[in-house]
C-alpha positions in Angstrom: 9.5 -65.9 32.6 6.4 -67.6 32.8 3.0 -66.2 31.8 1.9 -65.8 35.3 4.8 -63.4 36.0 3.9 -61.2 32.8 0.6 -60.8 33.9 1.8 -60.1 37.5 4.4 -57.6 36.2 1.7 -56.0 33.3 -0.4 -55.5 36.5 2.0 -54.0 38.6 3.3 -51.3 35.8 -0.2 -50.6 35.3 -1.2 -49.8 38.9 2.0 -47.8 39.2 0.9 -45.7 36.2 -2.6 -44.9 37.4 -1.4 -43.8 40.7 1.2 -41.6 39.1 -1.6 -40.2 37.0 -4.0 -40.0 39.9 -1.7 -38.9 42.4 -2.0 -35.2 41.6 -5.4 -34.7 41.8 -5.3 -36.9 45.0 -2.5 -35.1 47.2 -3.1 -32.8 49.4 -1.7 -29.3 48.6 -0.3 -29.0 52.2 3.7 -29.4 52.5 3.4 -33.3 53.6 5.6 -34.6 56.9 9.0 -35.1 55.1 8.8 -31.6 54.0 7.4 -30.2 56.5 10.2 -31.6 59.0 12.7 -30.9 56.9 11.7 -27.1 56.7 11.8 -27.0 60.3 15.2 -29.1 61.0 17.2 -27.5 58.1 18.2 -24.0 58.7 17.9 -22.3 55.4 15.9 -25.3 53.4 16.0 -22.9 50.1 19.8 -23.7 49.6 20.8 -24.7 46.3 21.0 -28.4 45.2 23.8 -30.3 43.6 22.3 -31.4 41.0 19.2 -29.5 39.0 16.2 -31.4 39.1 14.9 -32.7 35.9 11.3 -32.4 37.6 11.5 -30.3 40.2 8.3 -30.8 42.3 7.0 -33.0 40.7 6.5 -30.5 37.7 7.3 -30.1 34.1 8.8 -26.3 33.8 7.2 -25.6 30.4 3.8 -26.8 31.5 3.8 -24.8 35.1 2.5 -26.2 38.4 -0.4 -27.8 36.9 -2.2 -30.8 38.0 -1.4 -32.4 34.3 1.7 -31.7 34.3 1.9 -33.3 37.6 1.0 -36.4 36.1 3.1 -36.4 33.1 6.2 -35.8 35.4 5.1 -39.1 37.6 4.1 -40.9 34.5 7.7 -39.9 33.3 9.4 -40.5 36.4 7.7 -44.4 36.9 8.7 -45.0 32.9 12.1 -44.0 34.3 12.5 -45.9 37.4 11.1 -48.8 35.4 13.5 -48.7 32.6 16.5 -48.4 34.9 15.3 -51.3 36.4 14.4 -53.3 34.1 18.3 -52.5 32.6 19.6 -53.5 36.0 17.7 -56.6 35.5 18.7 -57.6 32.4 22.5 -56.9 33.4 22.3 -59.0 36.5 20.3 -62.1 34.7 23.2 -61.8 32.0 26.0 -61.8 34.4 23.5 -64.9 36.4 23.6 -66.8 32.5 27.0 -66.5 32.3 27.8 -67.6 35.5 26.1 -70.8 35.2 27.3 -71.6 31.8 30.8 -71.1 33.4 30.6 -74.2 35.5 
């Protein structure tokens, strides 16, 4: 990787971290569209998931339905989604290595 990609990558986690952070205090407190809809397509939208939500909403359960801990549930769920797929990442240019040292 090139230093040109770093920076482009450094950039991107960064925006994707303020927004998480911002994002709270930015959204509207109104259900949006998706959950709106599905509130009015599912029958009983209260059931019972699955799976329990790590952060449900969006929200820490210690810290509440605050705004902060809005943003440290975002901040921890980009961390997240960028460590997963960074793993996949490394996995897939492992297999690519191997691959081409196989020929």
């Amino acid at each position: 990787m090139n230093a040109r990609d770093k920076k482009f990558m450094v950039g991107g986690i960064l925006i994707a971290l303020i927004i998480a952070i911002l994002a709270p205090f930015l959204a509207s407190e109104n259900p949006d569209g998706l959950e709106s809809t599905a509130e009015k397509v599912m029958p009983n939208p209260e059931t019972e998931p699955v799976v329990e939500s790590p952060l449900p909403d969006y929200t820490i359960p210690v810290l509440g339905e605050s705004r902060v801990g809005g943003s440290i549930a975002m901040v921890l769920g980009t961390a997240l989604v960028l460590g997963l797929a960074y793993g996949v990442g490394v996995i897939l240019g492992r297999r690519e290595t191997e691959a081409d040292e196989g020929k």
